[in-house]
Every structure is written in structure tokens, then in C-alpha cells.
Steps between C-alpha positions, in 0.01 A plus 500: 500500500739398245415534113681391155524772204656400202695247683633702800324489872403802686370540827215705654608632818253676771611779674441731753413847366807696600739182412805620331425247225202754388770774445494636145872666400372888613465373839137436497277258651273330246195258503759229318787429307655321243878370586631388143828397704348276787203387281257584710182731510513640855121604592338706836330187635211771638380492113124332466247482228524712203840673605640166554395421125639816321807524677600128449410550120703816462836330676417155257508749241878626599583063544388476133672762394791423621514099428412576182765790400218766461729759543288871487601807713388471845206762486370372194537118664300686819195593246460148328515325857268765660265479132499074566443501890178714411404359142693140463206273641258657244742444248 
């Protein structure tokens, strides 16, 4: 699935859940990650309902903050993606 924010395209890509792609930089596997280089949001294609939902909101949360410069330290970035994936559609 391809997707435009703030003029740029990115890419949803499925994975398998031990694909390399799902690798965060300590060497662990994740549910999904955000690739600010390829433009793409690669996602463990075994995610359904809910999960699906609050995973793909956190990782949009990274694509916004990157496309629009909203430049934070990386734990505090973590805590206003994990806050939205849980909170955003109430807000």
C-alpha cells in the first residue's frame, strides 16, 4: 500500500515475523518498523484487529514525525506514538 505525507510516498510493506526488515538497531525483532531511508513502514503481516490498528498508528506517528521535521529524542518520540496508537482515535 502506498501513501502520500506531506508530499512524499511511503509504502506499507507485510512481512513475515522474523523478516530482517522488523529488526530494530539492538538486534531485536519487533511487531513493525519505520524506515525513514526507504520510506516505508515495514509491518508483521500476522497483525489482525486491534493490534493491526495500534501498531499502524504508532509507526504513522514516526512518518509524521519525520515528514514534518518533528525532531524529539527517540524515547520521548516512543511515548507520543505509543500515547496516539492508544488515545489518537478518541482524540
Amino acid at each position: 500500500m502506498v501513501f502520500t505525507v506531506n508530499n512524499q510516498q511511503w509504502e506499507i510493506v507485510y512481512c513475515r515475523p522474523n523478516d530482517d526488515n522488523l529488526r530494530r538497531s539492538d538486534g531485536s525483532i519487533t511487531l513493525a518498523v519505520t524506515d525513514n531511508n526507504t520510506k516505508c513502514i515495514y509491518m508483521n503481516k500476522n497483525l489482525r484487529g486491534y493490534m493491526f490498528d495500534k501498531v499502524l498508528c504508532h509507526e504513522l506517528t514516526h512518518v509524521y514525525a519525520f515528514e514534518f521535521e518533528y525532531n524529539v529524542d527517540v524515547e520521548t518520540e516512543e511515548i507520543i506514538a505509543d500515547f496516539l496508537s492508544l488515545f489518537g482515535r478518541q482524540i
